[in-house]
N, C-alpha and C positions, 0 to 999 in steps of 0.2 A: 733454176733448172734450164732457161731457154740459154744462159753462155755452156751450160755441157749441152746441151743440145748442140748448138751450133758449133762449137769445137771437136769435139768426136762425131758429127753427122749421126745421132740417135735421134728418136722421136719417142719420147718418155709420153707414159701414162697421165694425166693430168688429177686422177684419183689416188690421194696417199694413204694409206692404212699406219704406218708408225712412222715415225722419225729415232733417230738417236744419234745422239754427237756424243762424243768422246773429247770434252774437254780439256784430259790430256794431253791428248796428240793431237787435236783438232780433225776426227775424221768423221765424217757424216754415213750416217747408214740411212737410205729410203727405202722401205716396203711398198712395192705397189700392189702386191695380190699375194694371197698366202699361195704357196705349191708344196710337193711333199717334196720335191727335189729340184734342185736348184745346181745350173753350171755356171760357175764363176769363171769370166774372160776379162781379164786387164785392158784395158788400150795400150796403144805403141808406149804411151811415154810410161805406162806404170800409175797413172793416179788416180784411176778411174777403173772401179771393177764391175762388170756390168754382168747381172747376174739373171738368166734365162732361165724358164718353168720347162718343163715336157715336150710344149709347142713353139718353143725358141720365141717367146714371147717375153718382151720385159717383166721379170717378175722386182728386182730391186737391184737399186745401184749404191758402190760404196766409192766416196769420195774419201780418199786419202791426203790428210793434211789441205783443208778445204783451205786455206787463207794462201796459198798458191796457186789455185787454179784463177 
C-alpha cells in the first residue's frame, strides 16, 4: 500500500475489511469501510481506482493489473 501511496499522493486507511484479487487479470480490490455508495475515480494513468463513501473519505481502492504498478 505505501508504493500507491506514494505514487498517486493518497493516504490509505491502514484497517482492511476484505481483499480480493482476480487471478485472472491480476487486479486487486481493497475494502476499507462498508458505505451504501461509493464514487469511483481512476488516477491519470488509469490503474488505480480510488473509490470514495458520502464524505469523500476512502472507502476502497482497486488496483488494475497489480504486477505493473
Amino acid at each position: 500500500m505505501e508504493i500507491t501511496e506514494r505514487k498517486y499522493g493518497l493516504k490509505l486507511p491502514r484497517k482492511v475489511i476484505t481483499l480480493d484479487y482476480g487471478d485472472d487479470v491480476g487486479d486487486l480490490y481493497i475494502r476499507f469501510k462498508h458505505a451504501r455508495h461509493t464514487e469511483g475515480e481512476p488516477t491519470d494513468d488509469g490503474r488505480v481506482i480510488v473509490h470514495y463513501d458520502e464524505n469523500q473519505d476512502v472507502a476502497a481502492i482497486e488496483i488494475l493489473d497489480i504486477t505493473t504498478l
